[in-house]
Residue frames as qw, qx, qy, qz and C-alpha x, y, z in Angstrom:
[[0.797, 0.490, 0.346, 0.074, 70.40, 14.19, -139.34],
 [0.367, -0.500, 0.577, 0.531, 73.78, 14.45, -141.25],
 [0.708, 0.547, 0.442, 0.073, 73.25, 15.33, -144.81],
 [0.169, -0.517, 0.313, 0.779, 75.45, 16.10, -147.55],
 [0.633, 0.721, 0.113, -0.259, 74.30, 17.44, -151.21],
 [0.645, 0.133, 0.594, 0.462, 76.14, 16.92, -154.44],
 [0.116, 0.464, 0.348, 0.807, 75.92, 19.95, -156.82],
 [0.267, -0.398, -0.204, 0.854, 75.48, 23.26, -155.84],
 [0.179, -0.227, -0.448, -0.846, 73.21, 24.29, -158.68],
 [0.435, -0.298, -0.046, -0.849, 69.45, 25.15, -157.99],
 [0.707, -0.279, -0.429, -0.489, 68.07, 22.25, -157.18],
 [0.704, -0.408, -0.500, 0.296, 70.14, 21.11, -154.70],
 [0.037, 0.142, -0.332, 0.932, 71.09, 24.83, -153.05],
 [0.595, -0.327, -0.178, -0.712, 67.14, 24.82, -152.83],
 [0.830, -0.394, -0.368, -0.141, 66.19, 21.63, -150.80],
 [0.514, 0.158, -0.489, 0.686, 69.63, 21.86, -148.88],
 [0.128, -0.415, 0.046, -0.899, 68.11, 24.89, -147.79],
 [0.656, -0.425, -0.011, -0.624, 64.98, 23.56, -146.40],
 [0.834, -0.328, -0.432, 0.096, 66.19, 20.61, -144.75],
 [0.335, 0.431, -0.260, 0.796, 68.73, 23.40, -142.84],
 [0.212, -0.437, 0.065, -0.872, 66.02, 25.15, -141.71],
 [0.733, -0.488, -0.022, -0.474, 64.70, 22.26, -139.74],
 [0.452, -0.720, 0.522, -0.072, 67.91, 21.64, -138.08],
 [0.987, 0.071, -0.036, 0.143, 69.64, 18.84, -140.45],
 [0.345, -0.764, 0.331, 0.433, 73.20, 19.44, -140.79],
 [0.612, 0.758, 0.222, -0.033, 73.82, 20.32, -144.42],
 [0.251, -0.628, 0.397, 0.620, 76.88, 20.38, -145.75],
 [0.699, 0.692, 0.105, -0.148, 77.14, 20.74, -149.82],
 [0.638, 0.002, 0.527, 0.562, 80.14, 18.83, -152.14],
 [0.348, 0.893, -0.012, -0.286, 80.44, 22.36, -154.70],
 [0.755, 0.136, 0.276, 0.578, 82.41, 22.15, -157.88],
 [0.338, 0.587, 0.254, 0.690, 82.31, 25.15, -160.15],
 [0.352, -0.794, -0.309, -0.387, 80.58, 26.98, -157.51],
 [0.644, -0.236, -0.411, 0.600, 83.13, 25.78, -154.50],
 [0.337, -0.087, -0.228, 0.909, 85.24, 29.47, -153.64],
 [0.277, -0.316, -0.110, -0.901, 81.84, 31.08, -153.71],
 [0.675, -0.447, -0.429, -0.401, 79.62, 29.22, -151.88],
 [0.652, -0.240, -0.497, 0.519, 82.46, 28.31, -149.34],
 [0.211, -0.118, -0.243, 0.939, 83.17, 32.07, -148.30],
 [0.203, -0.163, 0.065, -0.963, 79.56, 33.47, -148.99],
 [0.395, 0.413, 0.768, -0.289, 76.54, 30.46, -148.92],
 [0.065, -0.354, -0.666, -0.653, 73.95, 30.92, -151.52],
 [0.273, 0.384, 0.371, -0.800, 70.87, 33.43, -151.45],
 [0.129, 0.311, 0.910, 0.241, 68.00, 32.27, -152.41],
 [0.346, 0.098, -0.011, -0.933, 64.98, 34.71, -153.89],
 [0.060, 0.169, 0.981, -0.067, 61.86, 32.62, -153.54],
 [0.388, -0.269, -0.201, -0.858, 58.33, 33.69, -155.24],
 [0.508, -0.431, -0.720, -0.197, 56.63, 31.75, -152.96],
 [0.592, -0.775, -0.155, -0.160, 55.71, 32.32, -148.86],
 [0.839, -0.252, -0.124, 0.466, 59.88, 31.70, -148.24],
 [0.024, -0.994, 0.055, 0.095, 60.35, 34.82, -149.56],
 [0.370, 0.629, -0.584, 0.355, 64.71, 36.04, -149.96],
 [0.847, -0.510, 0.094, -0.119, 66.81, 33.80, -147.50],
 [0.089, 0.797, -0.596, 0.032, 70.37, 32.95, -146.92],
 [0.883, -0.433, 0.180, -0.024, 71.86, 29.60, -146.37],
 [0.059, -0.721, 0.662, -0.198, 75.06, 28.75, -145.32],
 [0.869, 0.007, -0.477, -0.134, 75.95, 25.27, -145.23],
 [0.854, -0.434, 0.116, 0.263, 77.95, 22.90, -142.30],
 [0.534, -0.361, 0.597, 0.478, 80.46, 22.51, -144.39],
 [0.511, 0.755, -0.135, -0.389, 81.64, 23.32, -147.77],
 [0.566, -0.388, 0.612, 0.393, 84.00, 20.92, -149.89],
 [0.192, 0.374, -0.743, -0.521, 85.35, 19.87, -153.23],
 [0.570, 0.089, -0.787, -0.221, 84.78, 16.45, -153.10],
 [0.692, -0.603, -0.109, -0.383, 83.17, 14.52, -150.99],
 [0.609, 0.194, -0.474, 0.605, 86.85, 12.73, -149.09],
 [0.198, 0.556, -0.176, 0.788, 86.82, 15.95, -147.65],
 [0.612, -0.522, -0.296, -0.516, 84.21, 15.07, -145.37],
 [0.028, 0.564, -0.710, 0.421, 85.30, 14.17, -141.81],
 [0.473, 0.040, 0.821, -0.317, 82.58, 11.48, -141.49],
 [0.106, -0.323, -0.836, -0.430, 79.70, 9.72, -143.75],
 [0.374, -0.106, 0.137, -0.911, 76.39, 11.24, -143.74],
 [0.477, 0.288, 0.780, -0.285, 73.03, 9.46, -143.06],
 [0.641, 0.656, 0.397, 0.031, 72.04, 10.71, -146.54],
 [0.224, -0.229, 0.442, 0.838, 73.81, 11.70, -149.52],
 [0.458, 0.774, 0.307, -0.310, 71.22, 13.88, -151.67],
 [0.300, 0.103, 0.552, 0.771, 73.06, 13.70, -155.84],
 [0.312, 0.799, 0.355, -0.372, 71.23, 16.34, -157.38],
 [0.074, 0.337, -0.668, -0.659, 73.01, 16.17, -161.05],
 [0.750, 0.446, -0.184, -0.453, 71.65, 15.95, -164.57],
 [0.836, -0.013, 0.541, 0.092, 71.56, 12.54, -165.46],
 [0.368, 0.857, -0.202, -0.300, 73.87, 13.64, -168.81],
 [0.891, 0.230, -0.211, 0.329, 76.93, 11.48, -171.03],
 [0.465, 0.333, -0.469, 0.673, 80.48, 11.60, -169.21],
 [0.207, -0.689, 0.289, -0.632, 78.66, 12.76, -165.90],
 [0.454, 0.140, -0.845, 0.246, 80.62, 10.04, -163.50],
 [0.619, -0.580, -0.012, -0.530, 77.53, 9.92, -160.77],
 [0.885, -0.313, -0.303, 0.166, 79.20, 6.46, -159.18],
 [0.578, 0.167, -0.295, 0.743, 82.56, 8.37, -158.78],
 [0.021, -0.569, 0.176, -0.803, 80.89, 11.17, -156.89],
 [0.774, -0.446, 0.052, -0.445, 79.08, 9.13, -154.64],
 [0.914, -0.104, -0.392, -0.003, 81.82, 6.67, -153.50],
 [0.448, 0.101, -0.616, 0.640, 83.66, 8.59, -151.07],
 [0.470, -0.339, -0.016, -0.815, 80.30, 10.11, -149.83],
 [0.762, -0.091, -0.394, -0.506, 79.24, 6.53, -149.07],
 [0.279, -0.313, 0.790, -0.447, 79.33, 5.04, -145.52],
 [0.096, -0.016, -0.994, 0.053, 77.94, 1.29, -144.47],
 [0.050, 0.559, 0.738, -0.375, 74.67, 3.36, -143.06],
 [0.196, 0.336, -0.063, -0.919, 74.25, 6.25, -145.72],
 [0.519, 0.546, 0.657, 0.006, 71.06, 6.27, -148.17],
 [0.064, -0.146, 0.337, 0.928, 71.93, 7.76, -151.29],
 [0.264, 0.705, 0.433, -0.496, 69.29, 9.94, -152.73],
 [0.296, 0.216, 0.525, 0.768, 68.89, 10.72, -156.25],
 [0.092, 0.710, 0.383, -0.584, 67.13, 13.58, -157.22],
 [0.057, -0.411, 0.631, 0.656, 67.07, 14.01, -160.86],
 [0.773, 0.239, 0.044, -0.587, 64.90, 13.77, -164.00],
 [0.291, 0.324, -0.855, -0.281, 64.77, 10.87, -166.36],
 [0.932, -0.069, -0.010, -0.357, 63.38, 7.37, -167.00],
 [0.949, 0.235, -0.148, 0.149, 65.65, 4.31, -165.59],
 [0.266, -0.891, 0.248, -0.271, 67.94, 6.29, -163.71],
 [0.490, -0.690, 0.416, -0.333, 68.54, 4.84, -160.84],
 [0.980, -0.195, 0.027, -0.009, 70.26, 0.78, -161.67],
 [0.664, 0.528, -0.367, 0.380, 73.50, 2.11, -162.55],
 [0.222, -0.557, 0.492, -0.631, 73.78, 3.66, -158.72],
 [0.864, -0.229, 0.006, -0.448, 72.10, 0.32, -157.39],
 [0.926, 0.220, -0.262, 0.161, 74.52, -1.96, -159.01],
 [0.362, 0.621, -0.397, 0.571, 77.37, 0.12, -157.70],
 [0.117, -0.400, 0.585, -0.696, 76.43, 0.42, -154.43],
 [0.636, -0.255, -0.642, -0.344, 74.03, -2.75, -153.68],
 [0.514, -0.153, -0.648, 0.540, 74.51, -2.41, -149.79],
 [0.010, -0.040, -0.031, 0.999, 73.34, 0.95, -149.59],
 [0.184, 0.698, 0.593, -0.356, 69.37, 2.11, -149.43],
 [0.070, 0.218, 0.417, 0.879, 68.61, 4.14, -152.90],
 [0.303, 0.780, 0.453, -0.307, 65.40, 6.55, -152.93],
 [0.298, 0.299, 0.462, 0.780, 64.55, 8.37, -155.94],
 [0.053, 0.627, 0.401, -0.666, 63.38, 11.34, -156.16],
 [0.228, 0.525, 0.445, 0.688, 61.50, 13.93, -158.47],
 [0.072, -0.313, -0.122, 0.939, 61.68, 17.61, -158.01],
 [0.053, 0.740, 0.651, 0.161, 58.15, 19.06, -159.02],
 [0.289, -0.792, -0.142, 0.518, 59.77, 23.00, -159.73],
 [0.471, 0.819, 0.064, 0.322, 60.58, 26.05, -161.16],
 [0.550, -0.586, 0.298, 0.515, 64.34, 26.65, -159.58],
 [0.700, 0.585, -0.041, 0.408, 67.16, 28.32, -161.69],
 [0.587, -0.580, -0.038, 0.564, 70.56, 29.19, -160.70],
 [0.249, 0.963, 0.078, 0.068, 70.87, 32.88, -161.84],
 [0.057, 0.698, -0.653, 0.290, 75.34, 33.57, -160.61],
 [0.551, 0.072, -0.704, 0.442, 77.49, 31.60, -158.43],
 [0.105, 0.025, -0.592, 0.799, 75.35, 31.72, -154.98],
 [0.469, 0.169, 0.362, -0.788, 72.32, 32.54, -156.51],
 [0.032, 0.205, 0.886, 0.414, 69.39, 30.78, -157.16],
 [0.494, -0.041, -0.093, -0.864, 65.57, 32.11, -158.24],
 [0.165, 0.330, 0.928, -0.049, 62.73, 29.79, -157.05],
 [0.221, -0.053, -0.096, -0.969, 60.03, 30.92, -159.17],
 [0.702, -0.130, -0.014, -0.700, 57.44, 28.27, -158.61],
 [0.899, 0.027, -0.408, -0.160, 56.20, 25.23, -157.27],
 [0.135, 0.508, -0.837, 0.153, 58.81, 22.44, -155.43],
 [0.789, -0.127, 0.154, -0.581, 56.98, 19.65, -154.70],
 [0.123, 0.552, -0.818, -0.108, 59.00, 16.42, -154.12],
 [0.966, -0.097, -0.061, -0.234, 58.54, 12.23, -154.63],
 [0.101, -0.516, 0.826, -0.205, 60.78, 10.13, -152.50],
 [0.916, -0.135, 0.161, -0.341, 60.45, 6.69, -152.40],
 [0.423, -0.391, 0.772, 0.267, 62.83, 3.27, -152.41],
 [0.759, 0.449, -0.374, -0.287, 63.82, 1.70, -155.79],
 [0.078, -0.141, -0.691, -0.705, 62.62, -0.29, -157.12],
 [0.459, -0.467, -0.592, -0.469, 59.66, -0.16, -154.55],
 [0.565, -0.487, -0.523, 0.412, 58.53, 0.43, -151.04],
 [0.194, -0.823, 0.068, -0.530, 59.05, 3.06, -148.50],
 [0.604, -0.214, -0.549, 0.536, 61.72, 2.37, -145.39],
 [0.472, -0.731, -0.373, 0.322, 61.93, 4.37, -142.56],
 [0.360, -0.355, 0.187, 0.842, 64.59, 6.66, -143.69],
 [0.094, 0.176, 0.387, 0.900, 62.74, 7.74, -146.27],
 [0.288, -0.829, -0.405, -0.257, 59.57, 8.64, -144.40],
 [0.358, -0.757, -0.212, 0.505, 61.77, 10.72, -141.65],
 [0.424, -0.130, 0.274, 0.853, 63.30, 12.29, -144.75],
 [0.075, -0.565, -0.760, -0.312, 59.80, 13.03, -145.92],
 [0.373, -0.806, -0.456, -0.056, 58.27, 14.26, -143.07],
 [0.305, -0.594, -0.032, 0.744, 61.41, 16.77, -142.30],
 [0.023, 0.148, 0.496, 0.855, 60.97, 18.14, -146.34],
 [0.091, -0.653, -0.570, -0.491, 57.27, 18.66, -145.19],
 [0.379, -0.743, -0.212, 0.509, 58.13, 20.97, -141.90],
 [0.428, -0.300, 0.146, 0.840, 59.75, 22.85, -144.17],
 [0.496, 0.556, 0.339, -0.574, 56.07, 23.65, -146.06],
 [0.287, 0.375, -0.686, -0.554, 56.76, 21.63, -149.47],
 [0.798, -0.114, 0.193, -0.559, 54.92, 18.97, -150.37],
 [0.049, -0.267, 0.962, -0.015, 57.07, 15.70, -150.05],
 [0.864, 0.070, -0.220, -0.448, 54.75, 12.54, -151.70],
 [0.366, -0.408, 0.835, -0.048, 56.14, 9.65, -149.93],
 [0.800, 0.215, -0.133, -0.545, 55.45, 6.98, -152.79],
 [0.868, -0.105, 0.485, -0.029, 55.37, 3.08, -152.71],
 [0.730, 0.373, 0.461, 0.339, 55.94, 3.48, -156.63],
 [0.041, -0.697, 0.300, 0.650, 58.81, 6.06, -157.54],
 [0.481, 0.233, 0.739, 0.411, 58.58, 4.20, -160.79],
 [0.018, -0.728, -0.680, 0.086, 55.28, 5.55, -161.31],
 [0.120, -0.861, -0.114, 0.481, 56.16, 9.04, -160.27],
 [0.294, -0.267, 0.537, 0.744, 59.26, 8.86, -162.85],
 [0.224, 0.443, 0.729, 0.471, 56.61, 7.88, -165.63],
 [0.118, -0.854, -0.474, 0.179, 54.15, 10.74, -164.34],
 [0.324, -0.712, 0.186, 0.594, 56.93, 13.09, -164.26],
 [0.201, -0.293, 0.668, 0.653, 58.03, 12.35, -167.67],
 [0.282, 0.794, 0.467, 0.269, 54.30, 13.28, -169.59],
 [0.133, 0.975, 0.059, -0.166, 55.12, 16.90, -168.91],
 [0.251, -0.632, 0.497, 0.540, 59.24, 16.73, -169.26],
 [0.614, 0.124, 0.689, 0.364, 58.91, 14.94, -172.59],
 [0.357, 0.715, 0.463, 0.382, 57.16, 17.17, -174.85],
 [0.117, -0.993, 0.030, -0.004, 58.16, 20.65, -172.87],
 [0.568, -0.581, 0.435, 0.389, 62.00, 20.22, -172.62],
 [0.602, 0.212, 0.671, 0.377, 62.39, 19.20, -175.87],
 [0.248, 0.825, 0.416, 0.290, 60.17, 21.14, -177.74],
 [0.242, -0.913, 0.086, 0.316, 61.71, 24.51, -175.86],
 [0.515, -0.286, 0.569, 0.574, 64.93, 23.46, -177.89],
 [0.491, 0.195, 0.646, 0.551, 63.71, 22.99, -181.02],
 [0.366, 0.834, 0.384, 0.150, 61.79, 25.97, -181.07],
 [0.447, 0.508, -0.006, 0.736, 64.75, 28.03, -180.66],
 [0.057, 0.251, -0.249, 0.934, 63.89, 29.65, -177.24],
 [0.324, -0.475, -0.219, -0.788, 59.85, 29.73, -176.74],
 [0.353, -0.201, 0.595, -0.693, 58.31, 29.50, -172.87],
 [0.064, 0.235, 0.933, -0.265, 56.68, 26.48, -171.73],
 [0.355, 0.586, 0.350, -0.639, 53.17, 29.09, -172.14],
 [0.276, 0.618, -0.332, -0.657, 53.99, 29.73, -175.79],
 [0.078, -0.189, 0.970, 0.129, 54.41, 25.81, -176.93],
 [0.269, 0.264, 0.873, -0.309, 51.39, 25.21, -175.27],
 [0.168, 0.548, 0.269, -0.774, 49.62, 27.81, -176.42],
 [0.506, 0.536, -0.484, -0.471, 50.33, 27.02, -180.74],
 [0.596, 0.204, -0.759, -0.166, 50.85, 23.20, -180.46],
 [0.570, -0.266, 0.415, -0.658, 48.59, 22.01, -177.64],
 [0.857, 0.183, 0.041, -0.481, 47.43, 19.22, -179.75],
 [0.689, 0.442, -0.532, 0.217, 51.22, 17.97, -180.36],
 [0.026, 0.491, -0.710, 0.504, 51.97, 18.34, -176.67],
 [0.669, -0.212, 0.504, -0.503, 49.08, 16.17, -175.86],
 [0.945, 0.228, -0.232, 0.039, 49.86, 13.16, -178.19],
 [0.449, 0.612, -0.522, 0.388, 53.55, 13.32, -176.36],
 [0.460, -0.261, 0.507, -0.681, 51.74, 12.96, -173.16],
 [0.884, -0.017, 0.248, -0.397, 49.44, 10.43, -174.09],
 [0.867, 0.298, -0.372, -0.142, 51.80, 8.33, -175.78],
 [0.049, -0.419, 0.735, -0.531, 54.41, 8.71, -172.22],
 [0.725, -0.127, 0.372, -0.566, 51.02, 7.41, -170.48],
 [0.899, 0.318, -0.227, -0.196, 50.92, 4.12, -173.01],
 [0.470, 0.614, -0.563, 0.293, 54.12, 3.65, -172.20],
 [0.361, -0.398, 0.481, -0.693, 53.84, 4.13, -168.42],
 [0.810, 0.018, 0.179, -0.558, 50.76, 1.46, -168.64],
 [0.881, 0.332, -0.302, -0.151, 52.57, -1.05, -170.97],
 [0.161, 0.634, -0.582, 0.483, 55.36, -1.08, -168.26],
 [0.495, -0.407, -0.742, 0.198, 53.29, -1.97, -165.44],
 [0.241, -0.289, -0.363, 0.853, 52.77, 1.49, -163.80],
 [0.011, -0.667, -0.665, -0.336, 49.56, 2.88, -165.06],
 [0.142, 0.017, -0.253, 0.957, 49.17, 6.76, -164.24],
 [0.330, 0.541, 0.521, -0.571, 45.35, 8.31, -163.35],
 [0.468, 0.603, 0.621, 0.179, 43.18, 9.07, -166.04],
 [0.035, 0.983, 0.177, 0.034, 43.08, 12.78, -165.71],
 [0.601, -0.240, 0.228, 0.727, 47.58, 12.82, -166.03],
 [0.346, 0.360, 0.402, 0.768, 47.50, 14.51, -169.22],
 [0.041, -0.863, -0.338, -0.372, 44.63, 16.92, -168.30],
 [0.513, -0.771, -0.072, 0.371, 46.29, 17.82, -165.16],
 [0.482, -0.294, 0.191, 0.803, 49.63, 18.70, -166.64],
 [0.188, 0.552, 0.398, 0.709, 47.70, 20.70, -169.74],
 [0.271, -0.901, -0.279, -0.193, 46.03, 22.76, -166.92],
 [0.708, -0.624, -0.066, 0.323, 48.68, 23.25, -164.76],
 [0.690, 0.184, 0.333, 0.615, 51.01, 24.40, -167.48],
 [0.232, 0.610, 0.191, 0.733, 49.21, 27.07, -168.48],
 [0.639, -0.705, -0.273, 0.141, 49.16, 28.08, -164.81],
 [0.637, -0.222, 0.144, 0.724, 53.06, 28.33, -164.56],
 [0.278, 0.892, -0.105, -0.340, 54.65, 31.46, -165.48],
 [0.844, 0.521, -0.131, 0.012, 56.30, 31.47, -168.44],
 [0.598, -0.723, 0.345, -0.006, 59.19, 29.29, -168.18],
 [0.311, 0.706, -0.607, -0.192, 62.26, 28.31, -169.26],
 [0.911, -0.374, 0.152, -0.085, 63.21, 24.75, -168.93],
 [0.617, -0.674, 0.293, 0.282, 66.30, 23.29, -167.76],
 [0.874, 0.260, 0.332, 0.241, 66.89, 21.87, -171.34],
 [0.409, 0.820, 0.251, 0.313, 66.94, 25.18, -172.98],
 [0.328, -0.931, 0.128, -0.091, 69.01, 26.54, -170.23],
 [0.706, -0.285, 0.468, 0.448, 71.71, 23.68, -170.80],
 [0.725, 0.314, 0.345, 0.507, 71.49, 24.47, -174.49],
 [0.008, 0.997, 0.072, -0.008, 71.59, 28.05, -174.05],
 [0.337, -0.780, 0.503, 0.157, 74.93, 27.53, -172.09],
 [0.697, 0.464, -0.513, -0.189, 76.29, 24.77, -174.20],
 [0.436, -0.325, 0.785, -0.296, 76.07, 22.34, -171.45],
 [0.096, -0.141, -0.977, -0.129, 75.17, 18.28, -172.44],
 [0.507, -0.195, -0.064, -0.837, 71.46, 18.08, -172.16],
 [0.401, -0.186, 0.871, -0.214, 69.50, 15.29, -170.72],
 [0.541, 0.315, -0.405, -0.666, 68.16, 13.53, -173.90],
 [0.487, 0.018, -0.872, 0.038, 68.91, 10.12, -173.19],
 [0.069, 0.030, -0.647, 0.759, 67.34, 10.58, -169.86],
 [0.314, 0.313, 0.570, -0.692, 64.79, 11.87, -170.09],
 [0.416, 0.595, -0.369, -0.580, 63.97, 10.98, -173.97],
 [0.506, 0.369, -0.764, -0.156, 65.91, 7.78, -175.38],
 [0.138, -0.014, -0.957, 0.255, 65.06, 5.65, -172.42],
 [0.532, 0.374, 0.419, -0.634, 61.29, 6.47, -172.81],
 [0.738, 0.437, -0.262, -0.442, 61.22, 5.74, -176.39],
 [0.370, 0.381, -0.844, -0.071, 63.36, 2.64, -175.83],
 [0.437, 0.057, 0.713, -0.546, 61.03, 1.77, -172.66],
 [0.656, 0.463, 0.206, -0.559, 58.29, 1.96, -175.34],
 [0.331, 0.618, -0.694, -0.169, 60.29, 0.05, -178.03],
 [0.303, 0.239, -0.922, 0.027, 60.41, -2.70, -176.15],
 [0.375, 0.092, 0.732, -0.561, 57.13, -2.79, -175.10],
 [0.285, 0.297, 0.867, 0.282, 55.84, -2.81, -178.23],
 [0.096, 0.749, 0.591, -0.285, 54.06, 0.35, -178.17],
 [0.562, 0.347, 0.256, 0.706, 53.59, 3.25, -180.86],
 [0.255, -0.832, -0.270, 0.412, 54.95, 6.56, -180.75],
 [0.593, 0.447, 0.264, 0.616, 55.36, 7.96, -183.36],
 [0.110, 0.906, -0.042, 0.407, 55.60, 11.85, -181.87],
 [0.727, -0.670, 0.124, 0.083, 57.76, 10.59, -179.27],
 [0.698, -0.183, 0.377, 0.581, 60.36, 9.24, -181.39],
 [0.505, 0.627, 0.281, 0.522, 60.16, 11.98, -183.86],
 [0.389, -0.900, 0.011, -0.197, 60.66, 14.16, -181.10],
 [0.845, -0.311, 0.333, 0.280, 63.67, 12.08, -180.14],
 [0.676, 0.427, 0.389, 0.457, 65.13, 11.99, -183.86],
 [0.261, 0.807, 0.088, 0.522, 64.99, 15.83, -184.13],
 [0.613, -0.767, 0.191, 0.012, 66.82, 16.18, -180.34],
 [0.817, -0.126, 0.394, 0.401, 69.59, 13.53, -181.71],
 [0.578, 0.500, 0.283, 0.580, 70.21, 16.32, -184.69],
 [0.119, -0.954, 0.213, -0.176, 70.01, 19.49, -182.57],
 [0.645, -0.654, 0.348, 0.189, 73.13, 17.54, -180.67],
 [0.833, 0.029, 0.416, 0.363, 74.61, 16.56, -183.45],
 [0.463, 0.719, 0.247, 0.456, 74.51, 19.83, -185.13],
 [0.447, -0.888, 0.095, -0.045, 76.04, 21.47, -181.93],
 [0.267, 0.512, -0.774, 0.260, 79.00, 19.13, -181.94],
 [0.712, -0.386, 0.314, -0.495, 77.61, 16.92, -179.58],
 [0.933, 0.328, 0.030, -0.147, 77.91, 13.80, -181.79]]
C-alpha cells in the first residue's frame, strides 16, 4: 500500500504514523515543516498505550510532482480554511487508480474535491482526537484518535475497508461507515459549540466551557442534531448526552480553533460553522444559538483583520 499524506501538522504526522507501522509506504508532501521533517522525521509523544515513537517517512517532498509515482491513496489532512487551494494540492498527487482521502472537520466538505476530480474514489474522513503539533517534528497525542472513513456521498468500496482494517492493526478505532454524512453531522454537535466558544472566551479549556455554560453548549448540540435530522441523517438519541459525558472526561483541552487563533492562522468558521447554519437555513430549521454563535465568530474575524 502506497500512501502519501498532505500536511505535516498533527493530524496527519499522527495517522501517517500508524499506517507505517503496519508496513504501508508513507511518504508525507511537508510545507512549512519540509527541511525538518526531511532530515529528522517527526517524534511523536503519545498519552495513550503508543507511548514516544519516531517516524520517518518513504519519502519526504515539497509538493506532491515530486513523487516518482501515484499513490493508491492520497490522505489531505488540511483545515478546510479561505485561500487554502485543496484541488491544487491534490492534482499532481492524483493517478487514474488513487483514492483521495479527506480527513478534515466541517460540514459539506467534500463536493468541491468531487467535482474536481470525478474519476477518482473520495472517502471522508473524521478524526475523533486530541493531537497538537507542539515544534517542527513534534507532535503531542494527548487523547483519543478514533477515525470514520467512508465513500461520499455514500457506501463503502473495497479500498476503503482495506484502509480501515490496516488503521485498526494499528489499535485505533477506524468506524467504517455507509453514512460519512452522518458522521460529519455527529461530529459537528461537539465541534460547534466547543471550537467556537474556546475563541470567544478568550482562551478557556473545553472542561471550563462546559463546566459554566453547560446549558448553552447543549442547545448548540441539540440544535446541530435538528439540523442533522432535517437533512436526512438523523443521529441516536443519546448524541448530545454522549458528547456532554465524554467531554468532561477529556483533559482539559485546547481546540484547534483557539490554537489557529492563538497563532493568527485563518480558522475554520465557514466549515465547520456557516455551512451548518446555512444547512439549517435552508432547511427551515431554528437556531437561534447556532447562528448567534456564528454572528459573534464573523466579528472575532473581522476584528482580527480577517474581513
Amino acid at each position: 500500500m502506497k500512501v502519501l499524506v498532505i500536511g505535516s501538522g498533527a493530524v496527519g504526522g499522527f495517522y501517517g504514523s500508524l499506517l507505517a507501522a503496519q508496513g504501508a509506504e508513507v511518504s508525507m508532501a511537508a510545507r512549512s515543516d519540509y527541511m525538518h521533517v526531511h532530515a529528522h522525521g517527526i517524534d511523536i509523544t503519545s498519552e495513550s498505550k503508543l507511548g514516544a515513537y519516531h517516524f520517518r517517512p518513504h519519502t519526504v517532498v515539497r509538493n506532491a510532482a515530486e513523487l516518482p509515482e501515484k499513490p493508491d491513496y492520497v490522505l489531505l489532512c488540511i483545515k478546510v480554511v479561505e485561500n487554502a487551494d485543496r484541488v491544487g494540492l491534490l492534482k499532481d498527487a492524483v493517478g487514474p487508480g488513487t483514492s483521495i482521502v479527506l480527513i478534515s472537520n466541517g460540514i459539506d466538505i467534500e463536493d468541491e474535491i468531487a467535482k474536481a476530480f470525478p474519476d477518482n474514489e473520495l472517502i471522508s474522513g473524521l478524526a475523533f482526537i486530541c493531537v497538537t503539533r507542539t515544534a517542527p517534528g513534534k507532535i503531542w497525542h494527548q487523547a483519543y484518535g478514533r477515525l470514520a472513513l467512508g465513500n461520499y456521498p455514500q457506501g463503502l468500496s473495497e479500498k476503503a475497508l482495506e484502509l480501515c482494517k490496516v488503521f485498526e492493526r494499528s489499535g485505533i478505532t477506524c468506524v467504517a461507515s455507509e453514512d460519512i454524512v452522518a458522521a460529519r453531522w455527529q461530529k459537528c454537535v461537539w465541534n460547534a459549540p466547543f471550537n467556537p466558544l474556546s475563541v470567544l472566551s478568550a482562551g478557556l479549556s473545553t472542561n471550563e466551557i462546559l463546566s459554566t455554560q453547560e446549558s448553552f453548549v447543549r442547545a448548540i448540540m441539540e440544535e446541530v442534531c435538528l439540523i442533522a435530522e432535517a437533512t436526512g441523517h438523523p443521529l441516536p438519541a443519546d448524541t448530545v448526552n454522549k458528547n456532554i459525558e465524554n467531554t468532561y472526561r477529556m483533559p482539559p483541552y485546547k481546540t484547534s480553533m483557539l490554537l489557529d487563533f492563538e497563532a493568527g492562522r485563518p480558522m475554520e468558521t465557514e466549515a465547520i460553522l456557516g455551512n451548518a447554519v446555512r444547512a439549517g437555513w435552508n432547511a427551515g430549521v431554528p437556531i437561534p444559538h447556532l447562528e448567534s454563535v456564528y454572528a459573534l465568530m464573523k466579528l472575532r474575524e473581522l476584528g482580527r483583520g480577517d474581513g
